[in-house]
C-alpha positions in Angstrom: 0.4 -40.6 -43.7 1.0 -38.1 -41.0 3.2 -39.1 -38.6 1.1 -39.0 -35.0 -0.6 -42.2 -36.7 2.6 -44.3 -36.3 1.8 -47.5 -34.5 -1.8 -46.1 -34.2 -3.9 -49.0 -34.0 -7.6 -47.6 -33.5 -8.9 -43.9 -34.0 -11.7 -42.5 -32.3 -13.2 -39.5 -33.6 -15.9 -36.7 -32.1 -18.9 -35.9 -34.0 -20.0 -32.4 -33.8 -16.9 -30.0 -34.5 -14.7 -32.6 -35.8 -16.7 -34.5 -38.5 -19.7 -32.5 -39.0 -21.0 -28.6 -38.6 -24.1 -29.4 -36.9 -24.7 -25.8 -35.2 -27.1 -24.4 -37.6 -29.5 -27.3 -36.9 -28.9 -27.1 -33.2 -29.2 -23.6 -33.3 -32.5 -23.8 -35.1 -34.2 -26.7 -32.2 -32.6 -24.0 -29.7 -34.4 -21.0 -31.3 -37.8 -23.1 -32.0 -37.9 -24.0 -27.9 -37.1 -20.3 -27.1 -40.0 -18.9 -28.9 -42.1 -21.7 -27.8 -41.1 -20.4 -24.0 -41.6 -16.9 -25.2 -38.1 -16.5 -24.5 -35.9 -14.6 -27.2 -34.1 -16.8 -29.7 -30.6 -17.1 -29.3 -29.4 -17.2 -33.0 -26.7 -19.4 -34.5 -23.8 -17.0 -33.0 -24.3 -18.1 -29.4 -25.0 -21.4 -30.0 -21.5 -22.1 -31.7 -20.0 -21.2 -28.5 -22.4 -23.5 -26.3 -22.2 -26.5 -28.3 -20.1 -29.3 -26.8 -20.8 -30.9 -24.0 -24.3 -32.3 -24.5 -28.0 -31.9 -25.5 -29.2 -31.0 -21.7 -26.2 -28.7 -21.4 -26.8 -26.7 -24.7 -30.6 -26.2 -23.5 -29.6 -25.2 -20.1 -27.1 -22.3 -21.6 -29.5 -21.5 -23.8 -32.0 -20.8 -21.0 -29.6 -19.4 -19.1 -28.8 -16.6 -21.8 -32.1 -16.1 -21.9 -33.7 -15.6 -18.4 -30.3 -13.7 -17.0 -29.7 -16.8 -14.3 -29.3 -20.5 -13.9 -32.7 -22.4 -14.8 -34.6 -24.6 -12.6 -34.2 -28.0 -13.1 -38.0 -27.8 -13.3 -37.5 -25.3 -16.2 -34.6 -27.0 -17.6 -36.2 -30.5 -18.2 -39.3 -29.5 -20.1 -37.1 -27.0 -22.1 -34.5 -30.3 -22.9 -37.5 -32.4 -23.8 -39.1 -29.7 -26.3 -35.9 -29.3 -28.1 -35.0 -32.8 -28.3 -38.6 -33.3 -30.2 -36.9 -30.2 -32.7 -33.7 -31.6 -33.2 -35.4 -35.3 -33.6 -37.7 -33.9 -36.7 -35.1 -33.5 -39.2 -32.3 -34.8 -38.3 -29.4 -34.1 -40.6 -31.5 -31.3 -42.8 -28.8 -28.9 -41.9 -25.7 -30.9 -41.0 -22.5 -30.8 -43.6 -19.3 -32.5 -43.8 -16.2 -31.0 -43.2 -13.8 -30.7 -46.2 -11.5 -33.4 -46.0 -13.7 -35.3 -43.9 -14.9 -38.4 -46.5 -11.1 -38.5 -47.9 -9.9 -39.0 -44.4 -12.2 -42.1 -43.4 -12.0 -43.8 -46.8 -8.3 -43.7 -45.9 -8.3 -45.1 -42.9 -10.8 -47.6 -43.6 -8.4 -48.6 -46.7 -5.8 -49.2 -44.8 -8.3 -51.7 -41.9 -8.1 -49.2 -39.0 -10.9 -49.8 -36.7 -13.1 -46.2 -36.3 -14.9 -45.6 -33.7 -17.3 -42.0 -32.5 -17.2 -40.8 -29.4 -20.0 -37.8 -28.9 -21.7 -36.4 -26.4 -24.8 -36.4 -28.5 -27.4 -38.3 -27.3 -27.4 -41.9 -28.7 -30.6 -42.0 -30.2 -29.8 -39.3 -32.9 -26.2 -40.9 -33.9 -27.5 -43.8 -36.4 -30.0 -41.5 -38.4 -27.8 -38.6 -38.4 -25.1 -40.9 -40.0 -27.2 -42.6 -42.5 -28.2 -39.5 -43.7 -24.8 -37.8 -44.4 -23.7 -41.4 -46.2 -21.1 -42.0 -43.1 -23.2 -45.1 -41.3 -20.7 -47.7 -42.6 -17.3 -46.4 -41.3 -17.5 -46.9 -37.5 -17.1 -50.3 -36.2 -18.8 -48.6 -33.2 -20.8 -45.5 -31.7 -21.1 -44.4 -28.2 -23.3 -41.5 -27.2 -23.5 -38.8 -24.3 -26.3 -41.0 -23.1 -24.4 -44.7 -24.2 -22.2 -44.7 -20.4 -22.5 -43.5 -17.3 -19.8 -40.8 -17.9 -19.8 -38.9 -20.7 -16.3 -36.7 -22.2 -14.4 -35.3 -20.5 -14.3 -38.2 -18.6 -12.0 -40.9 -19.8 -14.5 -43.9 -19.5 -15.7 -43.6 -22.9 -12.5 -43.8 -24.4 -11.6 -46.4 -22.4 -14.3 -48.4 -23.1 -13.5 -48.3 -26.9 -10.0 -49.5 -26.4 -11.1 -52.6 -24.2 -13.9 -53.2 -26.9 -11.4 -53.8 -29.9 -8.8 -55.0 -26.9 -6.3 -52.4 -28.3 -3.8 -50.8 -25.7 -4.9 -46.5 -25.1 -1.4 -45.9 -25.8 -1.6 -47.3 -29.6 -5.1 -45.5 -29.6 -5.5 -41.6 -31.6 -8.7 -39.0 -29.9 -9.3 -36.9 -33.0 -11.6 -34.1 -31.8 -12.0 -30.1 -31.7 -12.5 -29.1 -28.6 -10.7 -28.9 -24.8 -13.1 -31.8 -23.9 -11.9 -34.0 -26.7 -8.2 -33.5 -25.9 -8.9 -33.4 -21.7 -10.7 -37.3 -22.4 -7.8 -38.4 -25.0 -5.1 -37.7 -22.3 -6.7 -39.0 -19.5 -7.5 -42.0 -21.1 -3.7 -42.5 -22.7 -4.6 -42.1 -25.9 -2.4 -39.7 -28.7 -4.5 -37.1 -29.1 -5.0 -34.5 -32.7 -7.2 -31.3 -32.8 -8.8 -29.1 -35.8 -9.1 -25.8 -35.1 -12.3 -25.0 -37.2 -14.9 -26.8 -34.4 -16.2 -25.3 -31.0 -14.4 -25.1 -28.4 -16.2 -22.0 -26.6 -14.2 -19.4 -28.0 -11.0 -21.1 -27.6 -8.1 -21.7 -29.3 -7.8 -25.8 -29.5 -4.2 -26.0 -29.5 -4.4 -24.3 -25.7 -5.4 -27.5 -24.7 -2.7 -29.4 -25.4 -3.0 -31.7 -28.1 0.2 -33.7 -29.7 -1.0 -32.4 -33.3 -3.1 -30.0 -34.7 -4.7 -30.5 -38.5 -6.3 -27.6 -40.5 -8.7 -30.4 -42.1 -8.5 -34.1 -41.5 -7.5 -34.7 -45.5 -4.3 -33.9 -43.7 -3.9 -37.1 -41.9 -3.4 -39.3 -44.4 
């Protein structure tokens, strides 16, 4: 077991970065409401490097790219709308595991950790995306971008899964990859642990701070 999870009670993990590579199906919903704008696509390059901090926020850097300057909120909704209706046809399609991923939450669940995600995806996408990559029956529960009225890097949503399994921040572990992840952990109380290989906008993780950095999550147990 590696050692941050001492007196760990409850682990919280991100989605997108952490658990999953989900950017070349994001990328694709990107480049399909691009060319629907008659816009030029982005690719899956960019799109690594916007990924993280929401659905509305990936179109809106997207558009951005595109168009040279900030888009309208008039442009922006549509845009967020169209690519939602993308990313909702096939959920999953092109979404992997990370290696080390499965070991890590058999592990855990083996030894009768609570799990819980914490993503800034939007909540309607979360349930179908984990039945399809065989990971539905590991979280005890699921909160969205959409699920609270902040979203990370706020702390609320962490707190909130603390006071849900009444378990103290400070015996609670934030396992995520990027600056957002470890910003939320912290402010929250929780221990925090980062893997390197997720998005984090060009940025090394481990700049942010965390208590403990993993190459793949087969590491932490």
């Amino acid at each position: 077991m590696h050692p941050i999870l001492h007196d760990i009670r409850l682990v919280a993990f991100d989605l997108d970065g952490t658990l999953i590579d989900s950017v070349p199906e994001l990328a694709a919903a990107v480049d399909m409401t691009l060319n629907e704008l008659g816009l030029p696509e982005a690719g899956e390059q960019k799109a690594r490097l916007w990924v993280g901090n929401g659905a509305l926020k990936l179109v809106e850097r997207a558009l951005a790219d595109a168009l040279g300057e900030a888009p309208s909120p008039q442009r922006l909704e549509p845009a967020h709308q169209r690519f939602l209706h993308h990313y909702g046809r096939e959920v999953g399609a092109r979404t992997h595991l990370y290696p080390g991923v499965r070991e890590c939450l058999d592990a855990l669940r083996e030894r009768g950790l609570p799990l819980a995600l914490v993503t800034n995806k939007p909540s309607a996408f979360i349930a179908p995306l984990l039945e399809k990559l065989g990971l539905a029956g590991y979280f005890a529960l699921c909160l969205g971008g959409d699920s609270l009225p902040e979203k990370k890097p706020h702390p609320a949503p962490l707190l909130h899964v603390a006071a849900h399994f009444d378990v103290p921040p400070s015996a609670c572990l934030m396992v995520g990859d990027s600056r957002h992840d470890i910003a939320a952990g912290k402010a929250a109380g929780f221990r925090t642990l980062a893997v390197p290989y997720g998005y984090n906008h060009g940025e090394p993780v481990r700049d942010s701070g965390p208590e403990g950095v993993v190459e793949s999550l087969a590491e932490l147990v």
